[in-house]
C-alpha positions as CSV (number, residue, x, y, z in Angstrom):
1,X,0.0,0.0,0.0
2,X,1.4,3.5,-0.8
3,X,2.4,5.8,2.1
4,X,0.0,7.7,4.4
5,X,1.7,10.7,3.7
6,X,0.1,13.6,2.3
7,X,1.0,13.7,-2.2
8,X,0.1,14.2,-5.5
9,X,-0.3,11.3,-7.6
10,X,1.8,11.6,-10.3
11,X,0.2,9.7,-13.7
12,X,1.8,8.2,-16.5
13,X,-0.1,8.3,-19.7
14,X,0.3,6.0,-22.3
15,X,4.3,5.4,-21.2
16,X,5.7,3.7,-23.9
17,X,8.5,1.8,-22.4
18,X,9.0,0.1,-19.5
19,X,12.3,1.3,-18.5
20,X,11.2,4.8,-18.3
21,X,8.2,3.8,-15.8
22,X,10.8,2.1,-13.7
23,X,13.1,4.9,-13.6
24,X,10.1,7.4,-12.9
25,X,9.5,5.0,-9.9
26,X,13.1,5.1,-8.3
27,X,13.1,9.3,-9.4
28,X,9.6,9.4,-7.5
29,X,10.8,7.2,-4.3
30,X,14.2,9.4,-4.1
31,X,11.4,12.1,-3.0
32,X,9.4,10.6,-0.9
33,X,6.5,10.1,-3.2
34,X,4.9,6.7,-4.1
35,X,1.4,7.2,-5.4
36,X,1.8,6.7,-9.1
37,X,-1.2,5.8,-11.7
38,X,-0.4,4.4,-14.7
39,X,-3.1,5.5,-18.4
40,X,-2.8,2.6,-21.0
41,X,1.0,1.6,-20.7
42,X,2.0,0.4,-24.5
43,X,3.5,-2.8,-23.7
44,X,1.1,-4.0,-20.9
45,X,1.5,-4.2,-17.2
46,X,3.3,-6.0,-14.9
47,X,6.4,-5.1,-16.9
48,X,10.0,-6.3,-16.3
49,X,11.5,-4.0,-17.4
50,X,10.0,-1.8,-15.2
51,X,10.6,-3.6,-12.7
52,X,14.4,-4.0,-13.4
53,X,15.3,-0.3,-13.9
54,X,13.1,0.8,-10.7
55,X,16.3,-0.5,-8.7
56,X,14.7,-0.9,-5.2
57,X,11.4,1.1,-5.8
58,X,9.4,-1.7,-6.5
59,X,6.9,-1.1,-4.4
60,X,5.8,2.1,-6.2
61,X,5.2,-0.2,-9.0
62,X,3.5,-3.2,-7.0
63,X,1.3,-0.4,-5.7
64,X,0.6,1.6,-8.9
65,X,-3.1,1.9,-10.2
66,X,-3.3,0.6,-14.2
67,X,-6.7,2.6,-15.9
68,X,-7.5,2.6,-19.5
69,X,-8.2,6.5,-19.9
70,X,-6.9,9.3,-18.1
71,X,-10.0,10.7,-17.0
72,X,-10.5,7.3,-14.5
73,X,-7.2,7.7,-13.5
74,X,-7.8,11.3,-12.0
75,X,-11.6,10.6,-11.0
76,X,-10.8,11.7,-7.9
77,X,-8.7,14.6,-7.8
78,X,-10.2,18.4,-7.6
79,X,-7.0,19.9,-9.3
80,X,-4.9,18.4,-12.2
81,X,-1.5,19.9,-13.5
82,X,-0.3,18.8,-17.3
83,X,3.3,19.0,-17.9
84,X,4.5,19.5,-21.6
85,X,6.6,21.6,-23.1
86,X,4.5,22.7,-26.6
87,X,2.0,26.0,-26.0
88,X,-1.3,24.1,-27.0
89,X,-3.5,26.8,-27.0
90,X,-5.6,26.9,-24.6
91,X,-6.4,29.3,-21.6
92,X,-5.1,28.0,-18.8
93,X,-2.2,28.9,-15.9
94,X,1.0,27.9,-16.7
95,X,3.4,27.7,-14.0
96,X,6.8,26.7,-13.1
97,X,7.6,23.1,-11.6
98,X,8.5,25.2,-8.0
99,X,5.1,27.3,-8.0
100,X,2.9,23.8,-9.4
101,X,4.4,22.7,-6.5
102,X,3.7,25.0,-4.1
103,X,0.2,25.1,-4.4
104,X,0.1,21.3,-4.6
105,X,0.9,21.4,-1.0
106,X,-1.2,24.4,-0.1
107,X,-4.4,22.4,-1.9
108,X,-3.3,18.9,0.0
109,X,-3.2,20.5,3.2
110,X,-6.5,22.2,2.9
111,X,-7.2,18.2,2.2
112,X,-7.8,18.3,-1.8
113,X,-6.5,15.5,-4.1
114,X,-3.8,16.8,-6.3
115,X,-2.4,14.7,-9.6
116,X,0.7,15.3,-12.3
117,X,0.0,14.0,-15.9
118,X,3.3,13.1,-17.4
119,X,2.6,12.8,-21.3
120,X,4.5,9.5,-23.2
121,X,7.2,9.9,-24.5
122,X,7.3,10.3,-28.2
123,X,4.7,12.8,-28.6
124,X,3.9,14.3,-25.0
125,X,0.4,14.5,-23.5
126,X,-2.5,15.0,-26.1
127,X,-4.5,18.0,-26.0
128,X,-7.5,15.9,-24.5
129,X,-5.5,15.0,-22.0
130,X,-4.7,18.6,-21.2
131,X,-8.3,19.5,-21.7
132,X,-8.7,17.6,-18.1
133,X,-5.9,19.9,-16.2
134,X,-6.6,22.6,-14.1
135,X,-3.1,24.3,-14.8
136,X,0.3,23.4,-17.0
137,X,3.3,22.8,-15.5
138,X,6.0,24.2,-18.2
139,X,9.8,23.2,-17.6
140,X,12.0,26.1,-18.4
141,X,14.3,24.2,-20.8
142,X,16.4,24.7,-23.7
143,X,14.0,26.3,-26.5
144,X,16.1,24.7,-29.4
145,X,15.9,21.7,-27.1
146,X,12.8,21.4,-25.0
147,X,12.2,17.3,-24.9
148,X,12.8,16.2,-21.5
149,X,13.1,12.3,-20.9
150,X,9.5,10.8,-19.4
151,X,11.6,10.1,-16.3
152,X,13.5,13.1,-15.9
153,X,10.3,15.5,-16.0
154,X,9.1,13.3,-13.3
155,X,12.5,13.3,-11.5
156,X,12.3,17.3,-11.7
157,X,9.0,17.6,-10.4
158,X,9.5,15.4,-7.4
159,X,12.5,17.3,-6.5
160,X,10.4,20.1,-6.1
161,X,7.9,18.8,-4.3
162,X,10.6,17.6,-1.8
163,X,11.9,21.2,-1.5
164,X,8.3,22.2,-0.5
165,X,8.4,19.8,2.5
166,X,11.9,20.0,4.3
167,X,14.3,22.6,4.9
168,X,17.3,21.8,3.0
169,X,20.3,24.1,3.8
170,X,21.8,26.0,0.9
171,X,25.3,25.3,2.2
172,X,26.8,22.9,4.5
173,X,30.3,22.0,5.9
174,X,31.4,18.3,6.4
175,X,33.8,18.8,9.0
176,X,34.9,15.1,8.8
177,X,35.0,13.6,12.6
178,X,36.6,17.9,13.9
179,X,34.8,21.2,14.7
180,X,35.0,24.4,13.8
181,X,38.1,26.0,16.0
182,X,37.0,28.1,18.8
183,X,38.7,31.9,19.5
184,X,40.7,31.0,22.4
185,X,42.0,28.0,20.0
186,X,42.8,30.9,17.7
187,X,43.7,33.0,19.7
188,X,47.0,30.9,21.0
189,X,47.4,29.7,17.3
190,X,48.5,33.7,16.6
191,X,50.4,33.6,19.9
192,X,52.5,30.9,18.5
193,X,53.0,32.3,15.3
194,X,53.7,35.8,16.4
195,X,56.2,34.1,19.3
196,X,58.5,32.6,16.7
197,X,58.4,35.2,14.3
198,X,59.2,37.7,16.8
199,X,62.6,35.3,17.2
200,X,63.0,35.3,13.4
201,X,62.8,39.2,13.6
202,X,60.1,39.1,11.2
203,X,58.6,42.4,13.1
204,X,60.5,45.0,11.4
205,X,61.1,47.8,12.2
206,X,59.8,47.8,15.2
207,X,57.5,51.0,14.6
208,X,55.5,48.8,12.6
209,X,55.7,45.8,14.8
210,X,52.1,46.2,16.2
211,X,50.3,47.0,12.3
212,X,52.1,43.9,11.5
213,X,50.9,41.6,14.2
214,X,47.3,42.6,14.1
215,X,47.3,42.0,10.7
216,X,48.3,38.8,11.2
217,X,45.9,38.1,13.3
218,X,43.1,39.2,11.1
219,X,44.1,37.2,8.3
220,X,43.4,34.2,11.0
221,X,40.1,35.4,11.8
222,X,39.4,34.9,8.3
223,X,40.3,31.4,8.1
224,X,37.5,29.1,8.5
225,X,39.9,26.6,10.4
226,X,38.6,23.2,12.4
227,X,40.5,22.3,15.2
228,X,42.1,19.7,13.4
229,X,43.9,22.6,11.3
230,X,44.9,24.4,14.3
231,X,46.7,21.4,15.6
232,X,48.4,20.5,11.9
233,X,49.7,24.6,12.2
234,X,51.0,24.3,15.6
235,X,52.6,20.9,14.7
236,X,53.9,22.6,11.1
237,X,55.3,25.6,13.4
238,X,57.3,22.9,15.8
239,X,58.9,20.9,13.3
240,X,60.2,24.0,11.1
241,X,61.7,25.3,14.8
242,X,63.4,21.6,15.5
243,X,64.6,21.7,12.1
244,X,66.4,25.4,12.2
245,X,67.7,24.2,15.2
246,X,69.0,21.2,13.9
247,X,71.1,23.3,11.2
């Protein structure tokens, strides 16, 4: 049985191959979506192939509704989005994957049934299919270049329907088993740099002594440094002293 979890159902019309239904599967499960509904599949279902290329979604496919028009399969649903990427003249909103999916979640948690027609793959959705949506969901692709693979229009969409559901950091560090240095830590890292530079007589003249150090100093407030660094700068400082002292 497909999740509990609040989703659109995302519908496959007339897919013509059963690779691209299995990898619309594994691109729909990598989201955290598992409702799918398959129109009419050209070579029949259960498919192999399918099966195959989903790669550990299998479920999505065990649990997928098969309907012979595209009307049953969205019986339910009060609001329909149609992807393709041909203007088909009709009045209608046309949105972005991000906004259709924006107001997918604002109509599921006001406790409407949401669906996504993907069209096959040759040809797209037909215009009766699009006849049934509420809105168009147009990819902003390539205009010399606008066909998108059955699977990765279904990959794109789920990706935005994941962003609409968890906060996802922009940028994050992986600071690989350290942390992030604290100021004291700093702090005596620029002590024992400025210590054995002032023995090198690197602070000269001694007018600009001070200017000198604090600009050292600020250059290692700018570093992002782990502890770990701190420790292989110390360590770098020692051996270089030993060494001298060697000669």
């Amino acid at each position: 049985m497909p999740s509990d979890t609040p989703q659109p159902c995302f519908v496959l019309v007339r897919p013509q191959m059963g690779e691209n239904i299995g990898a619309a599967a594994r691109a729909m499960l990598n989201f955290g979506l598992d409702r799918m509904a398959l129109v009419a599949p050209r070579d029949g279902w259960p498919n192999q192939k399918a099966v195959a290329m989903a790669s550990g979604a299998g479920r999505v496919l065990d649990d997928a509704v098969v309907t012979a028009r595209t009307v049953d399969a969205v019986a339910d649903c009060s609001f329909v989005f149609a992807t393709t990427a041909r203007q088909r003249g009709m009045t209608k909103p046309v949105v972005t994957p991000e906004r259709a999916m924006e107001i997918a979640r604002e109509k599921i948690a006001s406790g409407e049934t949401v669906a996504v027609l993907f069209g096959p793959e040759r040809a797209g959705l037909e215009n009766d299919d699009i006849a049934l949506a509420n809105a168009i969901i147009s990819v902003p692709v390539n205009p010399e270049f606008p066909s998108l693979n059955l699977a990765q229009c279904v990959l794109l969409t789920g990706y935005e329907w994941r962003r609409q559901s968890i906060v996802a950091p922009a940028e994050t560090t992986e600071l690989a088993g350290t942390e992030w240095a604290t100021a004291i830590e700093m702090d005596k890292l620029a002590g024992h740099y400025e210590d054995r530079l002032e023995e090198a007589g690197f602070f000269y003249p001694e007018i600009k002594a001070a200017g000198m150090k604090r600009n050292l100093r600020n250059m290692w407030s700018r570093m992002p440094l782990t502890r770990a660094d701190v420790q292989m700068l110390h360590g770098i400082l020692r051996q270089m002293v030993r060494w001298k002292n060697k000669g």
